[in-house]
C-alpha positions in Angstrom: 0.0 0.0 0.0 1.2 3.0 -0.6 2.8 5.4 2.3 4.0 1.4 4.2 7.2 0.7 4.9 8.4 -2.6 3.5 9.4 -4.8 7.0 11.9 -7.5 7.5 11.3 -9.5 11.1 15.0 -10.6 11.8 14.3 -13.6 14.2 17.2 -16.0 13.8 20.7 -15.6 12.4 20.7 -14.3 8.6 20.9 -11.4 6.2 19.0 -8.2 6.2 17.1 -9.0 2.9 15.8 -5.2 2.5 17.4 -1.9 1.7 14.7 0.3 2.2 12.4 -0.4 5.2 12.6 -1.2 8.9 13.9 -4.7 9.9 13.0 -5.5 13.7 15.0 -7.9 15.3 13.1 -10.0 17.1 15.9 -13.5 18.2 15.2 -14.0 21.9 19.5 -13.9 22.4 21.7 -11.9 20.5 21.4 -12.4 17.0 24.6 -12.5 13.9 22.9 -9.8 11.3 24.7 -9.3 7.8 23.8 -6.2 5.5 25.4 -5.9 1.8 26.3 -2.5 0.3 23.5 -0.8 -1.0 22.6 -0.2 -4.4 21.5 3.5 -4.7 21.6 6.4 -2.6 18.9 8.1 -0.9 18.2 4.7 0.9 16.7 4.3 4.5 17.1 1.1 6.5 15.9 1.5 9.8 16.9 -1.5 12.6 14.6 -1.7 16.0 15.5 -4.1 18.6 12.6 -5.5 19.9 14.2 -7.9 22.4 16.8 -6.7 24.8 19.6 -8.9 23.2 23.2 -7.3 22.3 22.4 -7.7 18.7 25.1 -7.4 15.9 25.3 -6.2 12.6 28.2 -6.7 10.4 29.1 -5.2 7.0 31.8 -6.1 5.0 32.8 -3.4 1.8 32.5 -0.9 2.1 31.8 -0.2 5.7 29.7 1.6 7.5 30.5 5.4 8.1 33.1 4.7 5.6 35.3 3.4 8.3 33.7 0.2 10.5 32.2 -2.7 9.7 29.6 -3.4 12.9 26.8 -2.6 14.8 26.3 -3.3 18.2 23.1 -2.8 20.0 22.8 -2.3 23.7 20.9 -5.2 25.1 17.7 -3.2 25.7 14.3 -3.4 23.9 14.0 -0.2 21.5 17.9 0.2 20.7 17.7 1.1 17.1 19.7 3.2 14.1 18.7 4.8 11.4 21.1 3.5 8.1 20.8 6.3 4.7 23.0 5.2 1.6 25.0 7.4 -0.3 27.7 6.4 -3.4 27.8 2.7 -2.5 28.3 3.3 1.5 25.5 3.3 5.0 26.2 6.1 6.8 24.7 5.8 10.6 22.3 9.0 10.7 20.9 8.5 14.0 20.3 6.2 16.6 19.8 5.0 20.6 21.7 2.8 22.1 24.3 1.2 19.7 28.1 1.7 18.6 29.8 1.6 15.7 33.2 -0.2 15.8 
């Protein structure tokens, strides 16, 4: 429908299968994320924790920020970060309760 988000429930160990949308992670324990590169800018991936697990996402080339390659989320329900693309790299544009490393 138009104006919804397209959703990705992240409940076991896996890859983040969208590039636009909001994946909620929903593993009981932490879970082992994956996200590929994104193919086009203006992209927004949001990522809610809806468990409070110390959830991590990994990203290989090229990295996040243009410098790390993972995510870790605080192990409290609601952590979450908001993920834009821009010339073949997710930049980290906001976000509560997770580091970048």
């Amino acid at each position: 429908q138009p104006g919804q988000a397209l959703t990705q429930v992240l409940s076991a160990d896996g890859a983040i299968s969208i590039e636009d949308g909001i994946v909620f992670i929903t593993k009981a324990t932490a879970v082992a994320a994956t996200l590929a590169g994104p193919s086009d800018d203006g992209l927004c991936l949001d990522i809610v924790c809806a468990v409070a697990a110390a959830h991590v996402v990994t990203h290989a080339t090229p990295l996040f920020n243009g410098a790390v390659g993972t995510i870790t989320f605080v192990a409290t329900a609601g952590a979450n970060t908001r993920l834009m693309s821009y010339n073949g790299t997710w930049f980290g544009s906001i976000g509560t309760l997770v580091a970048y490393s």
